[in-house]
C-alpha positions as CSV (number, residue, x, y, z in Angstrom):
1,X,-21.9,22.4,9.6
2,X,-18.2,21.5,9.7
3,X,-15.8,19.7,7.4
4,X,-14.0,17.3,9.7
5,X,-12.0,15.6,7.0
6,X,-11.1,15.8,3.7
7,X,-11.4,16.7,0.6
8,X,-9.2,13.9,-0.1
9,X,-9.1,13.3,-4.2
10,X,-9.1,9.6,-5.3
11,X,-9.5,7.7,-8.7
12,X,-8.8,10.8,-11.5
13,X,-9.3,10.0,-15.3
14,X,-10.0,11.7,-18.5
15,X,-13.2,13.2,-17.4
16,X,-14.3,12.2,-13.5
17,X,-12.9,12.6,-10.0
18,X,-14.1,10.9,-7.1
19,X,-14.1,13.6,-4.1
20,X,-14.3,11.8,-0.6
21,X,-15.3,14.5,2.7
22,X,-16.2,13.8,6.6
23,X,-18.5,15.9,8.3
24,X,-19.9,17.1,11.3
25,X,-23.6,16.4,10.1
26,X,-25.7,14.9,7.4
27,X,-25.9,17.4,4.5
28,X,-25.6,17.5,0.7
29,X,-21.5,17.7,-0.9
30,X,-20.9,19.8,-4.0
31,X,-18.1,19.7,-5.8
32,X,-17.7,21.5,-9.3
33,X,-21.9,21.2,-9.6
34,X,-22.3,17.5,-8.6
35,X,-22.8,17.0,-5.3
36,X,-23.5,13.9,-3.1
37,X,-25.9,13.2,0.0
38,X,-23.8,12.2,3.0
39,X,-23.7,8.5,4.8
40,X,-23.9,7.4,8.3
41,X,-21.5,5.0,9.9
42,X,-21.8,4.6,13.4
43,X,-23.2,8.2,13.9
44,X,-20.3,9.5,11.6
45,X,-20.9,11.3,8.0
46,X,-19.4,11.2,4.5
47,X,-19.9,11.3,1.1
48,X,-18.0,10.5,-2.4
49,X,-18.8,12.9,-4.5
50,X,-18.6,11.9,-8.3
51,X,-17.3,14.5,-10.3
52,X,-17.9,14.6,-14.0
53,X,-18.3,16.5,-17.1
54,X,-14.1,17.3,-16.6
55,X,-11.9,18.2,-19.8
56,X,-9.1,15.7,-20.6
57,X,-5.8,17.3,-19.9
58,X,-6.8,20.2,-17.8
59,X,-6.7,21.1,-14.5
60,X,-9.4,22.3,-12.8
61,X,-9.2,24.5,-9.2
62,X,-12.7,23.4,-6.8
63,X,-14.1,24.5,-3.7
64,X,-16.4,22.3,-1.5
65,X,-20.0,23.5,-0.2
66,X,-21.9,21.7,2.0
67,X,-25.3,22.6,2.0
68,X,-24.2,25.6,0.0
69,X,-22.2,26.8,1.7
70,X,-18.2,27.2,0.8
71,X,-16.0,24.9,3.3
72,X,-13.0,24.2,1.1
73,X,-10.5,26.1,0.8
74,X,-10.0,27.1,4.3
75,X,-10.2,30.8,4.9
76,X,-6.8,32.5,4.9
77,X,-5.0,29.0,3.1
78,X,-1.8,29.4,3.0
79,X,-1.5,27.0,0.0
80,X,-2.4,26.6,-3.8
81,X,-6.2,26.2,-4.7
82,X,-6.8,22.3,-4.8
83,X,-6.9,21.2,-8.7
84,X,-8.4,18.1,-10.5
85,X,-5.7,17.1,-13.2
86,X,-7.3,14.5,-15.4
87,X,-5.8,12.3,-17.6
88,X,-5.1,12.1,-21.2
89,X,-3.0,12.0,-24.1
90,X,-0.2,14.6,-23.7
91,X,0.2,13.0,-19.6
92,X,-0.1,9.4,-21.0
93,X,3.6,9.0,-21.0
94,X,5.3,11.3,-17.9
95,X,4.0,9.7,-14.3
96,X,5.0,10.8,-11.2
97,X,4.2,8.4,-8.5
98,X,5.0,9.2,-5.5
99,X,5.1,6.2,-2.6
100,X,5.7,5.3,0.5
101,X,4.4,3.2,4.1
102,X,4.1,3.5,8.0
103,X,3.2,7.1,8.4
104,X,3.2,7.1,11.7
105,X,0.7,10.3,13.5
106,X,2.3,13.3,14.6
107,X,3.4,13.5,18.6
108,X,1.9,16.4,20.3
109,X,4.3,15.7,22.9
110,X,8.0,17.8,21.7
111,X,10.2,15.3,22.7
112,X,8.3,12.5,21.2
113,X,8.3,14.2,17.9
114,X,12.1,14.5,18.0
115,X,12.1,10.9,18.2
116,X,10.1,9.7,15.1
117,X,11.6,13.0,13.2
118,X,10.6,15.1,10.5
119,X,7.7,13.1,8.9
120,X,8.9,12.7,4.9
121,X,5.4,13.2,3.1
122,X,4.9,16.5,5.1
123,X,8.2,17.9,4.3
124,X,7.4,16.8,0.3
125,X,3.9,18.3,0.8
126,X,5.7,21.7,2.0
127,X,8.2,21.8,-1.0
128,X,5.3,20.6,-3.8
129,X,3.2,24.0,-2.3
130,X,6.2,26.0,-3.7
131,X,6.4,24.5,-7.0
132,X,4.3,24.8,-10.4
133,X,1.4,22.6,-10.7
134,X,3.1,20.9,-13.8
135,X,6.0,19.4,-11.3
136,X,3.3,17.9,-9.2
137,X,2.7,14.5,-8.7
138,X,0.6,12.6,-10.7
139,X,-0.4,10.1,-8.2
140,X,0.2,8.9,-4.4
141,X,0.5,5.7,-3.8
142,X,0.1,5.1,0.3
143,X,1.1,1.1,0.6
144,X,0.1,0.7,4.1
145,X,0.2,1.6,8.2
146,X,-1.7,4.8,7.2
147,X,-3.2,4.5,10.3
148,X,-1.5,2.7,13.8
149,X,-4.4,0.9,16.1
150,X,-2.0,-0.7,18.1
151,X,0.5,1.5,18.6
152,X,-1.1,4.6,20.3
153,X,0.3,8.1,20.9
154,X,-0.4,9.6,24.3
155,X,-3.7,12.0,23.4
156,X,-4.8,8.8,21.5
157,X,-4.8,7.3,25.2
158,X,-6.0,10.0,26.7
159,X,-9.0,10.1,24.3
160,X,-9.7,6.4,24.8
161,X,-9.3,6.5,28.7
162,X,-13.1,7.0,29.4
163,X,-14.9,4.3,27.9
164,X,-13.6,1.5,30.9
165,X,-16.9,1.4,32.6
166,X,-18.8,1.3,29.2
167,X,-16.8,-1.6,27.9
168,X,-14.7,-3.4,30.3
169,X,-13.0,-5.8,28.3
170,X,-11.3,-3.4,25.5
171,X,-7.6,-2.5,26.7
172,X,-6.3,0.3,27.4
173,X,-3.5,0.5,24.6
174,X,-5.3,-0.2,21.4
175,X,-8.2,1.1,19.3
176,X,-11.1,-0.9,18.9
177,X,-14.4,0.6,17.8
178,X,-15.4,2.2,14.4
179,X,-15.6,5.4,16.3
180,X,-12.1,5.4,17.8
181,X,-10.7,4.1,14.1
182,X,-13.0,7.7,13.2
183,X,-10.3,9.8,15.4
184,X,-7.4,8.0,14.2
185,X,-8.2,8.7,10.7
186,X,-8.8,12.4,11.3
187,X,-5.5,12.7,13.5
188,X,-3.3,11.4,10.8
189,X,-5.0,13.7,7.5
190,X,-5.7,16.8,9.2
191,X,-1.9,17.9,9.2
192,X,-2.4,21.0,7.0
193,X,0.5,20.3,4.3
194,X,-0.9,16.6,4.1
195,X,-3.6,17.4,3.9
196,X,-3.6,20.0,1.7
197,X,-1.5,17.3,-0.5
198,X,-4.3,15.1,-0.2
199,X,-7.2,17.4,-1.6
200,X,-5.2,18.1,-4.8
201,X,-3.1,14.5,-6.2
202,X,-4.9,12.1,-6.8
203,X,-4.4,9.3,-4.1
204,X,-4.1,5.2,-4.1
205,X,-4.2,3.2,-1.0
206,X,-4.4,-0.3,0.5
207,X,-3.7,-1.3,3.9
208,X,-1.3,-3.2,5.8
209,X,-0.7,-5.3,9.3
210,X,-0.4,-2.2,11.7
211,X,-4.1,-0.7,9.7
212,X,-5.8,-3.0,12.0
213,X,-3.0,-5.2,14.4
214,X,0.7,-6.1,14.1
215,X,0.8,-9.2,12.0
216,X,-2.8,-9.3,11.0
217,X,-2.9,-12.5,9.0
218,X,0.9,-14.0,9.4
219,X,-1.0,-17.6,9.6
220,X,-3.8,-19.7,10.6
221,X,-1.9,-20.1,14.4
222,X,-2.4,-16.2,14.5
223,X,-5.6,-15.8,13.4
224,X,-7.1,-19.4,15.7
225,X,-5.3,-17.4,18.6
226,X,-6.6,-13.6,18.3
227,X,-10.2,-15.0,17.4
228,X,-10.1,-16.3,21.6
229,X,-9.4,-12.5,22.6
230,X,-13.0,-10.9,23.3
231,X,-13.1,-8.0,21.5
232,X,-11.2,-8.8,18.4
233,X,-14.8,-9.6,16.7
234,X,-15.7,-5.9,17.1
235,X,-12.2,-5.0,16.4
236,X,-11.8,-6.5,13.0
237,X,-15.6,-5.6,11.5
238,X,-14.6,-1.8,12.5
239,X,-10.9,-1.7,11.2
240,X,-12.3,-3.5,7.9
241,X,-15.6,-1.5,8.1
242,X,-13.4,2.0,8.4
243,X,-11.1,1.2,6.0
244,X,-13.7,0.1,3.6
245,X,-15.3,3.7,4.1
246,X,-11.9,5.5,4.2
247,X,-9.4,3.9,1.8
248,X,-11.1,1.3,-0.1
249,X,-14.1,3.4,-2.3
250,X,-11.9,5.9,-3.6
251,X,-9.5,3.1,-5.0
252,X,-12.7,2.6,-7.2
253,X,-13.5,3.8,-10.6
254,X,-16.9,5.0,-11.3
255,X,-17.6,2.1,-13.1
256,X,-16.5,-0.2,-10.4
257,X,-18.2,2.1,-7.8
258,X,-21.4,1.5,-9.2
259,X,-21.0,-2.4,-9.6
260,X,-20.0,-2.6,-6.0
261,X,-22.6,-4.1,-4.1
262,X,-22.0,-2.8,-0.7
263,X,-21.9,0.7,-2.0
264,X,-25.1,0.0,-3.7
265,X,-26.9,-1.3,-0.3
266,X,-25.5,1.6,1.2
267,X,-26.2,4.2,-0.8
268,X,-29.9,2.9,-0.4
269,X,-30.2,2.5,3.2
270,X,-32.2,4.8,5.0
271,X,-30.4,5.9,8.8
272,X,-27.0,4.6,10.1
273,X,-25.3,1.6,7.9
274,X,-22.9,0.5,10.5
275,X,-25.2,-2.6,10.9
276,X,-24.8,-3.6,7.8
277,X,-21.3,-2.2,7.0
278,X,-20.2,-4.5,10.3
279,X,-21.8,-7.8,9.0
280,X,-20.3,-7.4,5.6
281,X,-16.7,-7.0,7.6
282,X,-16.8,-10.0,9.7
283,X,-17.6,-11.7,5.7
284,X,-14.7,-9.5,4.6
285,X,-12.8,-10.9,7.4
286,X,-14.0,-14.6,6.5
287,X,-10.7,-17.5,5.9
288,X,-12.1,-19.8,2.9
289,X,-9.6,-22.4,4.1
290,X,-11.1,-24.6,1.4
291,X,-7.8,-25.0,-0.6
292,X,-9.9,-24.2,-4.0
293,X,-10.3,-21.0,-6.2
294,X,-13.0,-19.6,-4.0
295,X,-12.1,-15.6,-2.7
296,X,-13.6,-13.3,-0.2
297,X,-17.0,-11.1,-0.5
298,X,-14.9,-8.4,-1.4
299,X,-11.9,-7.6,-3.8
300,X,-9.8,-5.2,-2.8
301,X,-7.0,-5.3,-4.9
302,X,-7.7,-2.4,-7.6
303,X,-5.9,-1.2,-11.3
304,X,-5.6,2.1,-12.4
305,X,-4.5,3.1,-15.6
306,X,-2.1,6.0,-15.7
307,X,-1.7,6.5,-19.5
308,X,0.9,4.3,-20.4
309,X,1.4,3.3,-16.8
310,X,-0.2,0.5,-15.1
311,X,-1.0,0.1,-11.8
312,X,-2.0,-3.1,-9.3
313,X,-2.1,-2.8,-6.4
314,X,-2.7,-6.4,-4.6
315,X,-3.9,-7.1,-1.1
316,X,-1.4,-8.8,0.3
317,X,-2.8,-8.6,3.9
318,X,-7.1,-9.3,4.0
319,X,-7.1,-11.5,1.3
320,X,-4.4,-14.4,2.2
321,X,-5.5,-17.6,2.5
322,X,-3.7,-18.3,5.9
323,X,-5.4,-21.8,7.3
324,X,-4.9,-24.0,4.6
325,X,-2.0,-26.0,2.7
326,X,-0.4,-24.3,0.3
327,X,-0.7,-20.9,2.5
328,X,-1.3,-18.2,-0.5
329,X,-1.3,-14.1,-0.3
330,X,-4.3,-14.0,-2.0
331,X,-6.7,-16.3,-3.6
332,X,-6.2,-18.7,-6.8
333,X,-9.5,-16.6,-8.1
334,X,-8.1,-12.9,-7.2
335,X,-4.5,-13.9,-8.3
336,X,-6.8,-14.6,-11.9
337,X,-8.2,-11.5,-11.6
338,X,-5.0,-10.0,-11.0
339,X,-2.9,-11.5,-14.0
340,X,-5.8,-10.9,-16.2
341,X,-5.3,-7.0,-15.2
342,X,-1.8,-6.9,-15.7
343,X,-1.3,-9.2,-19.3
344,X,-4.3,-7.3,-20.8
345,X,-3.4,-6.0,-24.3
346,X,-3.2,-2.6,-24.8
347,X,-0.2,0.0,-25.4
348,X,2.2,0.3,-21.7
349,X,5.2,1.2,-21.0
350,X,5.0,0.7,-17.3
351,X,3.6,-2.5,-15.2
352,X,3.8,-1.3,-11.6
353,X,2.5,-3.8,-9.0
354,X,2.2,-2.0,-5.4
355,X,2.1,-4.1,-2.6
356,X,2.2,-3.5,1.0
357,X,5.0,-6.3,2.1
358,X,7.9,-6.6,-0.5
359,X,8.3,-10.0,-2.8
360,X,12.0,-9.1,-2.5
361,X,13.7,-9.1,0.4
362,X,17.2,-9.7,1.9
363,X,18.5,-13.0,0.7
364,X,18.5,-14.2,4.4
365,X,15.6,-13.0,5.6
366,X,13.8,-14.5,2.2
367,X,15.6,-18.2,3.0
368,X,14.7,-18.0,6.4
369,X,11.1,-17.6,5.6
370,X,10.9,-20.2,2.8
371,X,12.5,-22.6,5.8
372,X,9.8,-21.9,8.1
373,X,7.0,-21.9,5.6
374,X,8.0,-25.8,5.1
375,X,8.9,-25.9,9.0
376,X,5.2,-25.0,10.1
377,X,3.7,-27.2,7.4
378,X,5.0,-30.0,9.1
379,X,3.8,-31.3,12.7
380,X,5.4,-31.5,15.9
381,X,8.3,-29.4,17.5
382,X,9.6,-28.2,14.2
383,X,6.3,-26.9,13.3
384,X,6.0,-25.2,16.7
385,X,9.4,-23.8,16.7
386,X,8.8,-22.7,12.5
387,X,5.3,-21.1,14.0
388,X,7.0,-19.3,16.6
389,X,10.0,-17.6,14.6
390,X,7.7,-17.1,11.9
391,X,5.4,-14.8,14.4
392,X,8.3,-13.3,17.0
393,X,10.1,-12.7,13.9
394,X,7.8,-11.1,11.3
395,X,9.0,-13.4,8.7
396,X,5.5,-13.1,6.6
397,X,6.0,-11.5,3.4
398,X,6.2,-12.6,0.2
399,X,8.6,-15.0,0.6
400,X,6.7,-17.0,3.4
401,X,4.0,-17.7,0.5
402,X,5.7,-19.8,-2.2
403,X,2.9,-20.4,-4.1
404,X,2.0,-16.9,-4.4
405,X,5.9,-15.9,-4.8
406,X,6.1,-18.2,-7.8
407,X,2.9,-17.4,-9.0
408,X,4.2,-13.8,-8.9
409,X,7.5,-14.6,-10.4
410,X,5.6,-16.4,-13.3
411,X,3.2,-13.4,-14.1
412,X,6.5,-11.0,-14.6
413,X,7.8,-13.0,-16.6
414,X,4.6,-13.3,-19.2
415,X,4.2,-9.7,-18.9
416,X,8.1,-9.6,-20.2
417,X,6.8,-11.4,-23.5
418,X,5.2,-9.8,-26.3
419,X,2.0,-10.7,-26.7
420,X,-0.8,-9.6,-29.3
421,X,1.6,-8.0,-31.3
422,X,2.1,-5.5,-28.2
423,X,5.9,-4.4,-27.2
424,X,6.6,-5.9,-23.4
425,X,6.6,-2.7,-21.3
426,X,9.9,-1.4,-20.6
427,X,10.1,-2.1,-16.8
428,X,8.0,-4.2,-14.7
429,X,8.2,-2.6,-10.8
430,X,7.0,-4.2,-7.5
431,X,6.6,-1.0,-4.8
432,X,6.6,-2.0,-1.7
433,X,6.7,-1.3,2.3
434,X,6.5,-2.3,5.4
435,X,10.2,-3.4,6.3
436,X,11.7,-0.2,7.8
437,X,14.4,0.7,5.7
438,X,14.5,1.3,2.1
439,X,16.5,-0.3,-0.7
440,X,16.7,-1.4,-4.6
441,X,16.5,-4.8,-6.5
442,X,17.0,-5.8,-9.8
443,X,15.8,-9.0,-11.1
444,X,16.6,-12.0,-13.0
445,X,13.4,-13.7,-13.6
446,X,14.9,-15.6,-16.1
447,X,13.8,-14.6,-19.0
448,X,17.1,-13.6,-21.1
449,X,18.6,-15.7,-23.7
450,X,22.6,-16.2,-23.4
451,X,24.1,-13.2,-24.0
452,X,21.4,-11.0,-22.9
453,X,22.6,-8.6,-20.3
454,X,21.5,-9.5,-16.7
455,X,18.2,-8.3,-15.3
456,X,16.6,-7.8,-18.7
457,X,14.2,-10.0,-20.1
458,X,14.1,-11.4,-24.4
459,X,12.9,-7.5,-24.9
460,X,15.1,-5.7,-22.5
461,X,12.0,-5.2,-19.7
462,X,13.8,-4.8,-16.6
463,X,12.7,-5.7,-13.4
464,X,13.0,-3.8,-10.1
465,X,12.0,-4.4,-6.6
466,X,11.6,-0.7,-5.2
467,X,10.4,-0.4,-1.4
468,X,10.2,2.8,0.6
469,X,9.5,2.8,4.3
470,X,8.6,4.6,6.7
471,X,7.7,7.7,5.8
472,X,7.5,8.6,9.7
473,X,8.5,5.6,12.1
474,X,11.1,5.3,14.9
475,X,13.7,2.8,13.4
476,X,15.6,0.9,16.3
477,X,19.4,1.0,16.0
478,X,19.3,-2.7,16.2
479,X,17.0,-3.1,13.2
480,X,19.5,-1.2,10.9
481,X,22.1,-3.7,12.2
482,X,20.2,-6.8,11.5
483,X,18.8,-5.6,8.1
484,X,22.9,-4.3,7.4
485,X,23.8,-8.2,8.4
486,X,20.7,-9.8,5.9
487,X,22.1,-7.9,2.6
488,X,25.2,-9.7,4.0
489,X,26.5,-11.7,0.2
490,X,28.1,-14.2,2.3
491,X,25.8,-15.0,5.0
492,X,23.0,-15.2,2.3
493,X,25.0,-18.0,0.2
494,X,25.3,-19.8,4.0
495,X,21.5,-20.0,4.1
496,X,20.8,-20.2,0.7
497,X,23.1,-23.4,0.6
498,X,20.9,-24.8,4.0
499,X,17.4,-24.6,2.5
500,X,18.5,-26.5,-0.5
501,X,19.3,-29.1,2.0
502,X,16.0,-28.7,3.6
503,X,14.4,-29.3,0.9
504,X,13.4,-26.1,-0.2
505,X,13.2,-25.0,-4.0
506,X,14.2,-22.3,-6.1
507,X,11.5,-20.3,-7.5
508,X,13.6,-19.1,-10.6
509,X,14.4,-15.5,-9.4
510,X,17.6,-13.8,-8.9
511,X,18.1,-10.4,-7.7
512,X,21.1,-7.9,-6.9
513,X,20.7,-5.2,-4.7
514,X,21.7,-1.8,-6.3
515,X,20.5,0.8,-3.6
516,X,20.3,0.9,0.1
517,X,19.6,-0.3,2.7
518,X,18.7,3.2,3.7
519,X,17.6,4.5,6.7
520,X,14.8,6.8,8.3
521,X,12.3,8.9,6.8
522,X,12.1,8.4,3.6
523,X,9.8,9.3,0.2
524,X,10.0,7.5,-3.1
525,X,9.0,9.0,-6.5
526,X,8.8,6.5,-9.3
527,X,9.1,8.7,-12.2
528,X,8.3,7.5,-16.1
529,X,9.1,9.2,-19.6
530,X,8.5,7.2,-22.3
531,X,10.2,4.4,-21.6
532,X,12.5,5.1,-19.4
533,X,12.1,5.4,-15.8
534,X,14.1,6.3,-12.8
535,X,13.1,6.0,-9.0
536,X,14.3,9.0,-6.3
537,X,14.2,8.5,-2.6
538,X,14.7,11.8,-0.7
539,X,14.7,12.1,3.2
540,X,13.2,15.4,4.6
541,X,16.1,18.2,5.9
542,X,13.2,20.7,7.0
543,X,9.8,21.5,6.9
544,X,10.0,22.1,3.3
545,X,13.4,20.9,2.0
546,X,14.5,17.3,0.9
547,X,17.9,15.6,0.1
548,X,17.9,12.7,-2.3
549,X,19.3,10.2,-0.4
550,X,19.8,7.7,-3.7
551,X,18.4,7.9,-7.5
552,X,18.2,4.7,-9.3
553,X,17.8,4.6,-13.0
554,X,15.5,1.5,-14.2
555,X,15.9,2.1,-17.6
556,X,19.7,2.3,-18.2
557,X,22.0,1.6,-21.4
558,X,24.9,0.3,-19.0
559,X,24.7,-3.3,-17.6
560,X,23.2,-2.6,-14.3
561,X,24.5,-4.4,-12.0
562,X,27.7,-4.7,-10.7
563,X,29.8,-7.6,-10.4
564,X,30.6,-6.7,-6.6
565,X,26.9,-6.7,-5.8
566,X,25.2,-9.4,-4.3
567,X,23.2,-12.3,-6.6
568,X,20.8,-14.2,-5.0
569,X,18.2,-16.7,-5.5
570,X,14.8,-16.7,-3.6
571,X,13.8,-20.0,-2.4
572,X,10.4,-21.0,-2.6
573,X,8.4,-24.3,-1.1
């Protein structure tokens, strides 16, 4: 009996932990005297193991048994026992959330390795082993690429290269079964810092394009075109199927956990579920294209509540709404849900909104994909030529949705209100990755009443956009030139002025940049006190060292932002 995988610790508060494991057979998980009975998924096992009966405010150290007998801690560990911090009222107000995207895997092969670099979260794991458990992080926040199926590294291939003769029509260069999603999965956790890291904070994630294929879900063109490739069916039921069973669950609270119906049907299925987990996919997978409030089988947007911080994350890759007029990143219904999640009353200091692709960007890049948003809603050559750029280009964030870019613009600026008698919080933050370099925004949702500093709303909430990526990625030398040319102040008044001839609106946002771009591998902490915050990004100098590369402070008594940075206003259709 092996542990393949794991223990990776997920949704932590006053009194539970969810535990997730892999291993080699089916068995029974304990954790702290609750233990779980294992699932199958395609002839692979794992279990969520609820952990309650926890103190508030404590932290707890665990082993993991399977069938009785101890697995976790490793014999010999070099590192600190694995410990279950749960929430409460003396950690309600100091969060540590540490985030980041595009962690690529590992190269076995030396000179591959020296091309992607040190790999930022290892290097942070290494130095966090070091340090008192106080100075920990209080969550990790993992906003996408955790996993590359289309971009393989040679033992990848070489694992792959024998199943031609048993399916003929699968190439050579990309994973496509659950099975091979299985190995990628253990490839990229079983780093021993990481994964130590892993077993011990307690970890957030969602998924981006690169989780299941390079611009998964830029529009309906893409998705009409990959659905005539043969094996994209199997492909998207076992990326959505394997993320469901390795990201998505622990995301959940026990609560939510035991109102989600697929976890229900598969916790009382008797022999392998990947039947059933690989129909519920291809629903997952499912465009409404109806233009109404309807939303997909599952929600996988999630909140946490991190004492007096608030977290959404939104899935802003599954869930848009890609083949119908106006194009959304997620559904009129889960937006609902969302807002409803993010203006509930209660005391916060903190609204943090993760999502994998920023909402601000470059002022060109942003214009540009307003302009070919309202290009490709058109017909004819112009729509062809929008599609194309829009595709060849990558231009399919936030900005590319003006609806939802709006609709996100709006929500900030409610949660900037008072409401109930409830103080605003004191910064609203959108984390972010994707792009390959790192930076820092601050907003003008416009919300401030003449004479009110910049980038503060009625209240003084400030607004920050705050992306980090990657935390291990090859960035090309002409990426950091074009994304050194799109902060350009000038060029992004040239193409703000041409989509307000096109046609294109302004969605009521303004933005300065006050850090980056940056470049490399990178880590982001997003640290709160009260109400102040500050963000860190620090790029890894050794196995176990890091330099900040820039510290922004969120919460400042200075005006902050300069009158030699750029302004900018983000179009929208």
């Amino acid at each position: 009996m092996t542990l393949l995988l794991g223990p990776v610790l997920r949704h932590v508060d006053e009194t539970s932990a969810l535990v997730w494991v892999q291993t080699s057979d089916p068995c029974r998980v304990s954790v702290l005297g609750c233990d779980a009975a294992t699932f199958e998924v395609a002839g692979h096992h794992f279990a969520l193991v609820q952990v309650t009966g926890l103190t508030r405010n404590t932290r707890t150290a665990y082993e993991v048994h399977l069938d009785g007998e101890q697995v976790w801690p490793l014999p010999h560990s070099p590192f600190p026992p694995s410990l279950i911090a749960t929430r409460g009222a003396d950690t309600d107000a100091h969060q540590r959330i540490v985030f980041g995207s595009c962690r690529y895997v590992k190269p076995a092969d030396p000179k591959l390795a020296r091309q992607y670099g040190l790999d930022a979260l290892d290097a942070y794991a290494g130095r966090m082993a070091g340090l008192p458990p106080e100075t920990w992080p209080t969550t990790l926040l993992l906003l996408g690429d955790q996993v590359y199926a289309d971009e393989l590294t040679p033992q990848t291939r070489r694992r792959i290269a024998g199943r031609g003769e048993r399916h003929p029509d699968w190439p050579d260069d990309e994973i496509v079964g659950f099975d091979e999603y299985s190995g990628l999965y253990r490839d990229t956790w079983s780093d021993p810092e990481v994964r130590w890291m892993l077993s011990t904070v307690p970890t957030a994630m969602i998924f981006d394009d690169h989780d299941v294929r390079d611009d998964w879900n830029t529009s309906g063109a893409w998705r009409e075109q990959i659905a005539r490739t043969p094996w994209w069916s199997e492909r998207i039921c076992s990326g959505l199927a394997s993320y469901w069973v390795h990201q998505h669950l622990g995301n959940l609270s026990p609560a939510e956990l035991a109102a989600d119906r697929t976890w229900q049907e598969v916790q009382a299925a008797e022999g392998d579920v990947w039947p059933l987990l690989s129909e519920r996919a291809a629903l997952w997978d499912r465009e409404t294209g109806d233009g109404d409030d309807t939303h997909k089988d599952e929600r996988f947007s999630f909140c946490w509540e991190l004492g007096r911080t608030r977290l959404i994350v939104i899935d802003s890759r599954n869930g848009r709404i890609v083949e119908s007029t106006p194009r959304r990143m997620v559904s009129d219904a889960e937006f609902d849900w969302i807002s409803a999640k993010a203006l509930a009353p209660g005391d916060m200091d903190h609204l943090v909104l993760g999502t994998s692709v920023p909402w601000l960007m470059p002022q060109v890049i942003s214009d540009l994909e307003a302009a070919t948003e309202k290009g490709a809603n058109g017909s004819g050559r112009v729509a062809a030529v929008a599609e194309w750029a829009r595709q060849e280009a990558d231009l399919e964030h936030w900005p590319a949705f003006g609806h939802s870019f709006a609709r996100l613009a709006e929500l900030i600026r409610e949660a900037c209100r008072p409401r109930a008698g409830d103080a605003p919080p004191a910064t609203v933050s959108v984390l972010s990755g994707d792009v390959h370099h790192s930076y820092a925004a601050v907003a003008d949702v416009h919300t401030h009443t003449p004479g009110d500093r910049p980038g503060r709303g009625p209240e003084g909430t400030r607004v920050h956009q705050l992306t980090c990526s990657p935390v291990h990625n090859v960035v090309p030398a002409v990426m950091r030139v074009m994304f050194r040319i799109t902060w350009s102040r000038l060029l992004g008044r040239m193409t703000t002025r041409w989509t307000r001839r096109t046609g294109t609106g302004s969605a009521g946002v303004a933005w300065e940049r006050t850090t980056g771009p940056l470049f490399g591998n990178l880590v982001a902490t997003l640290e709160t006190d009260g109400r102040r915050a500050s963000c860190r990004f620090e790029r890894p100098r050794s196995a176990a060292v890091l330099d900040t590369a820039a510290e922004v402070v969120l919460t400042p008594q200075a005006p902050p932002m300069a009158a030699r940075q750029r302004r900018g206003t983000t179009p929208a259709v």
